[in-house]
Steps between C-alpha positions, in 0.01 A plus 500: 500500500240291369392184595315247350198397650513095503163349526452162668172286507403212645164323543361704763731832447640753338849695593631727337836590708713826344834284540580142486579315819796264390491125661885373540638404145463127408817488429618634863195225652666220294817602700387514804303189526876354496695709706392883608704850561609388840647157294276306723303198348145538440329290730090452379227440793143469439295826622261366735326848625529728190534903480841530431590769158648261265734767266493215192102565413462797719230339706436332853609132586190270530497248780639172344740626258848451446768818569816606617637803662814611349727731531496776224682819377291669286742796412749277423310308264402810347850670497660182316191532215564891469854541606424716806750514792344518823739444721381513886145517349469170435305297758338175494252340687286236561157433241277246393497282213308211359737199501421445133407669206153699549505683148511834732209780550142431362358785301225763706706478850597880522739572703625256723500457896256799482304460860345870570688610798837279498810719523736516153793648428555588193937526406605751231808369250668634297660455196845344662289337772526738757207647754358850392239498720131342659212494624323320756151406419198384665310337204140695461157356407530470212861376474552544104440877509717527811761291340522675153489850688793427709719332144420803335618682797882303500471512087457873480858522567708403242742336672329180664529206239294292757354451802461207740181461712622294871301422780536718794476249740727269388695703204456230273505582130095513370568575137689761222381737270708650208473817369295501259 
């Protein structure tokens, strides 16, 4: 396997992350800011304490803005794109979202939701969107390394397409990676 390294920068940093952490697809955000995988409306609120992983830019809410928490199935959007059948796999859950277009991640974030010590799991899928395995993680100082150690780990076999990183507390989707 071999991954490409993907450098990002920002003013005051450099990451370069093994695998790309993928944001929800603009075209799945535009969706549900109307109605989302539960086929509840989106109802906006303005954020008034912050902290909350927003999965559109890949970054925390700041106090002030607007978001919603919707109701997403991340399998299934990626089973209708790749024709995947995941049957009883399929789960959604609840995740935050700006209310309106934010133009999604900015360059030199890393990977996401990345607090050293917070508990991950990290969901192996297969090709037909099934689970082939996982790995809890406790994310080390510093997260990047422990991050692209453990997606090389679920990579080396060839049968994980991708893997979702959730929350343990809460088991709310984080972010994907593909295989490379």
């Amino acid at each position: 396997m071999n991954a490409t390294p993907t450098t990002t920068t920002s003013p005051t940093t450099t990451t370069t992350t093994t695998y790309a952490p993928l944001p929800i697809t603009p075209t799945a955000l535009a969706q549900l800011r109307t109605t989302d995988d539960a086929a509840r409306p989106c109802t906006p609120y303005v954020d008034t304490e912050g902290g909350d992983p927003l999965r559109c830019c890949l970054r925390p809410t700041a106090p002030g803005e607007r978001v919603a928490l919707v109701s997403y199935a991340p399998l299934r959007r990626w089973a209708a794109e790749t024709g995947a059948t995941p049957g009883a796999y399929d789960e959604q859950g609840p995740v935050f979202i700006h209310a309106q277009d934010c133009g999604g991640p900015t360059p030199g974030q890393g990977y996401p939701f990345a607090r050293p010590g917070a508990l991950r799991t990290l969901r192996r899928y297969n090709a037909e969107g099934h689970i082939v395995g996982g790995r809890l993680m406790e994310i080390p100082d510093p997260a990047t390394e422990g991050f692209d150690a453990a997606f090389a780990e679920a990579f080396a076999d060839p049968d994980v397409a991708l893997v979702h990183v959730r929350a343990v507390e809460y088991g709310c989707f984080h972010f994907e990676v593909r295989r490379p």
